[in-house]
Structure formats: C-alpha cells, structure tokens
C-alpha positions in Angstrom: 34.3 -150.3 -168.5 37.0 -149.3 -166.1 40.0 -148.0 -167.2 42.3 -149.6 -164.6 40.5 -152.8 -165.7 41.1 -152.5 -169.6 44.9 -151.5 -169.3 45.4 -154.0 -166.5 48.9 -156.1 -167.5 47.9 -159.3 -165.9 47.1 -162.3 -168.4 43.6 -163.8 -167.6 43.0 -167.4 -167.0 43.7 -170.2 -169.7 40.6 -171.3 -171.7 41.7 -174.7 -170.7 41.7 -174.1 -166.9 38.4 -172.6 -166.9 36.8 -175.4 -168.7 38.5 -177.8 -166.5 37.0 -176.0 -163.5 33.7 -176.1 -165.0 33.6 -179.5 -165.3 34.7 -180.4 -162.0 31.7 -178.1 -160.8 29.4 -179.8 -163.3 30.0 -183.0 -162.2 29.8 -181.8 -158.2 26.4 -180.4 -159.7 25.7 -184.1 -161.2 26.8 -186.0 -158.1 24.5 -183.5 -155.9 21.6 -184.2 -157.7 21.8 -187.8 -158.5 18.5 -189.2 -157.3 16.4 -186.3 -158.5 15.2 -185.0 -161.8 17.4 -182.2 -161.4 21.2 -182.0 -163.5 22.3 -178.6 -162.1 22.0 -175.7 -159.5 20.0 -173.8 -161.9 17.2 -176.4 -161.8 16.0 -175.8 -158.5 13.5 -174.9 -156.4 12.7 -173.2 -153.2 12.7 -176.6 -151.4 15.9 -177.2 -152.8 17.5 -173.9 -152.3 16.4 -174.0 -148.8 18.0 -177.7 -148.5 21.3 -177.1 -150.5 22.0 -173.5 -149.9 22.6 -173.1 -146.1 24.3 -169.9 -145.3 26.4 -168.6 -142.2 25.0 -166.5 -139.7 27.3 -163.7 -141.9 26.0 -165.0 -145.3 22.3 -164.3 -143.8 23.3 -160.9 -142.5 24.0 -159.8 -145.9 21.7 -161.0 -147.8 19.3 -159.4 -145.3 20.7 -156.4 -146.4 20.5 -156.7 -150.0 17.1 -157.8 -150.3 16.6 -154.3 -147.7 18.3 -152.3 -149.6 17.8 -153.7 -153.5 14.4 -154.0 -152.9 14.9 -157.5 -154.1 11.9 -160.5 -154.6 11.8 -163.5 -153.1 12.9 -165.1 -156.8 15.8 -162.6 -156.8 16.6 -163.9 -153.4 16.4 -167.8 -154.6 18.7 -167.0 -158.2 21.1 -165.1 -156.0 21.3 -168.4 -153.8 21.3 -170.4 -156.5 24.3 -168.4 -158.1 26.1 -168.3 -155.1 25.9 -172.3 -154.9 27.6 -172.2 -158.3 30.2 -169.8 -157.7 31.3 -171.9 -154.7 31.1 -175.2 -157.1 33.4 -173.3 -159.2 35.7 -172.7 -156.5 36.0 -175.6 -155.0 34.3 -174.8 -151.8 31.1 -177.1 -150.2 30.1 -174.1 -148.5 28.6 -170.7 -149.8 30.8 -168.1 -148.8 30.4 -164.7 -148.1 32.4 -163.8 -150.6 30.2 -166.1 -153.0 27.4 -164.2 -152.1 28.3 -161.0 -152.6 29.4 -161.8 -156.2 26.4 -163.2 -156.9 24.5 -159.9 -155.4 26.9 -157.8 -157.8 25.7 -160.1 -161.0 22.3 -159.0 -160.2 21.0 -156.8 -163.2 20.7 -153.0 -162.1 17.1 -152.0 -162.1 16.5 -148.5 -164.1 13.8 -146.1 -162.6 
C-alpha cells in the first residue's frame, strides 16, 4: 500500500453513512428492476447492460481505450459497465460518469504474464 495513503490524517467515512448510501442505491437497484427477475446491477445481462448502461460520447472513448489497451473481453467490458452503473447508484448520479468508469476500469484485477 501507499505510504501517503496509510499515514493520511483524514478520518474515513462513518459506518453508518456508508450503509445508508448503500441502501439508497439498493433500493434505486430494486425500483430499476421491478418488473423483471432481476434485484440488482449485478444480475444482468448484455441486453440489459446495453439498455441501462448508456454512456457519453467521452464514457465510450475510454472505454475504447481500455478494452485497446487491457486487452480486455467482452465480459470484462459488461462487469466494468455493470460496476460503473453501481458506483453511480452509490453516488447518487442517474448517469454513468466518466469518472464512474474509470473507477470501475481501476477495480479491474491486474492480469500477471
């Protein structure tokens, strides 16, 4: 880990805030997918991701590049989509950012050659 990160003063977010927030985004998650089978972003498909995850001409550009340069799959492509959908539940936001993208793109697990 990164020193600047484990001698870093600020206090992190309250247990109680975060579940709060996760909530909320669970029940956006819910209210999305009432009249289907589905409960939560996780759940879907590439029909759904294609529906529900509609991205900016910028969000496109760089996932263009990731998949370029990360070499990634088209299911790496969809759980990245699908991340980024729940990163912008957790914020608050109805849209994926860009910035909810590339988050997702740096959760993605490092391949070792």
């Amino acid at each position: 880990m990164d020193y600047q990160k484990l001698t870093d003063e600020r206090l992190g977010e309250r247990s109680e805030a975060i579940r709060a927030r996760v909530e909320r985004a669970r029940g956006v998650q819910r209210q999305r997918f009432a009249d289907t089978p589905l409960s939560c972003n996780a759940g879907m498909g590439p029909t759904e991701v294609r529906k529900i995850c509609q991205l900016d001409e910028t969000g496109r550009g760089l996932v263009r590049a990731a998949m370029q340069q990360l070499q990634m799959s088209a299911r790496a492509f969809h759980r990245i989509l699908k991340l980024s959908r729940t990163i912008a539940d957790l914020a608050g936001s109805e849209r994926i950012e860009t910035a909810h993208l590339a988050e997702a793109i740096q959760y993605r697990p490092r391949r070792v050659v």
